[in-house]
N, C-alpha and C positions, 0 to 999 in steps of 0.2 A: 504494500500500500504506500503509495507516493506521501510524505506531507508537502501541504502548501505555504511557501515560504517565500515573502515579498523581499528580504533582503537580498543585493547583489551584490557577487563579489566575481571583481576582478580577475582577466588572467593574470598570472604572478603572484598572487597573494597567497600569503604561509597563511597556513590555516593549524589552527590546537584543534584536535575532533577526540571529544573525550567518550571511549568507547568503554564500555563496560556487559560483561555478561553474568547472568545470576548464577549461586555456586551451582556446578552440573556436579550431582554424583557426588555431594557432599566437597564436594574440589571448589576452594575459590579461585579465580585468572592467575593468581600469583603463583598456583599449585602445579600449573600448565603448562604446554608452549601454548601460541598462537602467531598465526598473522594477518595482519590485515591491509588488504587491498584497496586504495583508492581512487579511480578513474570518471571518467566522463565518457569514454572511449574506451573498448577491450583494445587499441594500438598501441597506450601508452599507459603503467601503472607505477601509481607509485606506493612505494612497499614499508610496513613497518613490521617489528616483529619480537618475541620475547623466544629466547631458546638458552633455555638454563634459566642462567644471569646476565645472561648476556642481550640486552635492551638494542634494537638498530631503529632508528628516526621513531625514538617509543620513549614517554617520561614516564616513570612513578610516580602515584602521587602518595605521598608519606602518610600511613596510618589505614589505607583503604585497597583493600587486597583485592578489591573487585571491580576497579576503574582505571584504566591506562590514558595517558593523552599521548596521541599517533598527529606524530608531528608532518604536515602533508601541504609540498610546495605545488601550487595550481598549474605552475609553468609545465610540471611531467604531467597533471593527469590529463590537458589540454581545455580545452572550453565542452560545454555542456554540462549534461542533471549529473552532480557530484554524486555516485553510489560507494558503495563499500562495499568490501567482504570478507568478512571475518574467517578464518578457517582455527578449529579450535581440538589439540590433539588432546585430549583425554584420557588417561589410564582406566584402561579396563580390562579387567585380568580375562573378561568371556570371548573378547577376540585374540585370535593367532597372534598380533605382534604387540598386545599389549595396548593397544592405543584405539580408543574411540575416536575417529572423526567426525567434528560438527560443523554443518558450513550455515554461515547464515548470509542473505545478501541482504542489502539494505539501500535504499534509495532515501538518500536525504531529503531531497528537495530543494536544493541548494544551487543553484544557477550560476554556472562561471561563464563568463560573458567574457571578450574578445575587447567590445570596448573601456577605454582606460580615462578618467578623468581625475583630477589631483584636487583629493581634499586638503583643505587650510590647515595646519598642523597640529591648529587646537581642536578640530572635529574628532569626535568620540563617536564611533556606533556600536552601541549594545550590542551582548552577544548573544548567537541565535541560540532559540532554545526549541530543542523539538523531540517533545516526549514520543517515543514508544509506547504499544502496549504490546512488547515483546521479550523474549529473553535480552535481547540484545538492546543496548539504545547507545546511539551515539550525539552527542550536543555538540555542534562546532561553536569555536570563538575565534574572533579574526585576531591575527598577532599583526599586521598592519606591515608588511612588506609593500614597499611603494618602488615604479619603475619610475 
């Protein structure tokens, strides 16, 4: 299900998209791998991911074992409807390699647009907020990368 979401954001613009999935399997995100995919386009993704310890374009946030912010430059996923895709490896001792996979995809709603206009440096725009009623929910916040 698309949400409907009137703010626009720029090609270029770094985006924080704080993803988060409910504990599966008694497992909170922090207990996992994952990775998550962000595009406009299947041409061009751009990737975050948690495998171990080891965090690539992914923050912690301190205290909340079940929320990541995937840190996601507009320039790679291109223009168009920002989706995701979470892919979520799971230990489960009832498959052969040990690993449940969860994939969930998600369409923002979130419109990257080609055209570029410079806001005045004291302009502030709130960050989107766009509830799920899913395992999954991601909230983007613009981190304000200007061309």
């Amino acid at each position: 299900m698309a949400m409907k979401n009137n703010n626009t954001v720029y090609l270029g613009t770094e985006l924080k998209l704080k993803v988060g999935i409910e504990p599966m399997g008694g497992l909170h995100m922090s207990q996992y791998d994952f990775e998550i995919e962000a595009y406009c386009n299947k041409k061009s993704v751009a990737t975050s991911s948690k495998k171990g310890d080891v965090l690539t374009n992914l923050v912690a946030i301190d205290g909340d074992e079940d929320n990541y912010i995937a840190l996601i430059d507009t320039s790679v996923t291109g223009a168009g409807n920002l989706k995701c895709r979470i892919v979520a490896y799971i230990p489960d001792t009832d498959f052969s390699d040990g690993l449940r996979t969860a994939v969930v995809v998600i369409d923002t709603g979130i419109p990257i647009v080609e055209q570029y206009y410079a806001l005045p440096h004291y302009a502030h725009r709130p960050p989107l907020r766009l509830p799920y009623n899913c395992q999954c929910r991601v909230i983007a916040e613009i981190c304000g990368k200007r061309r």
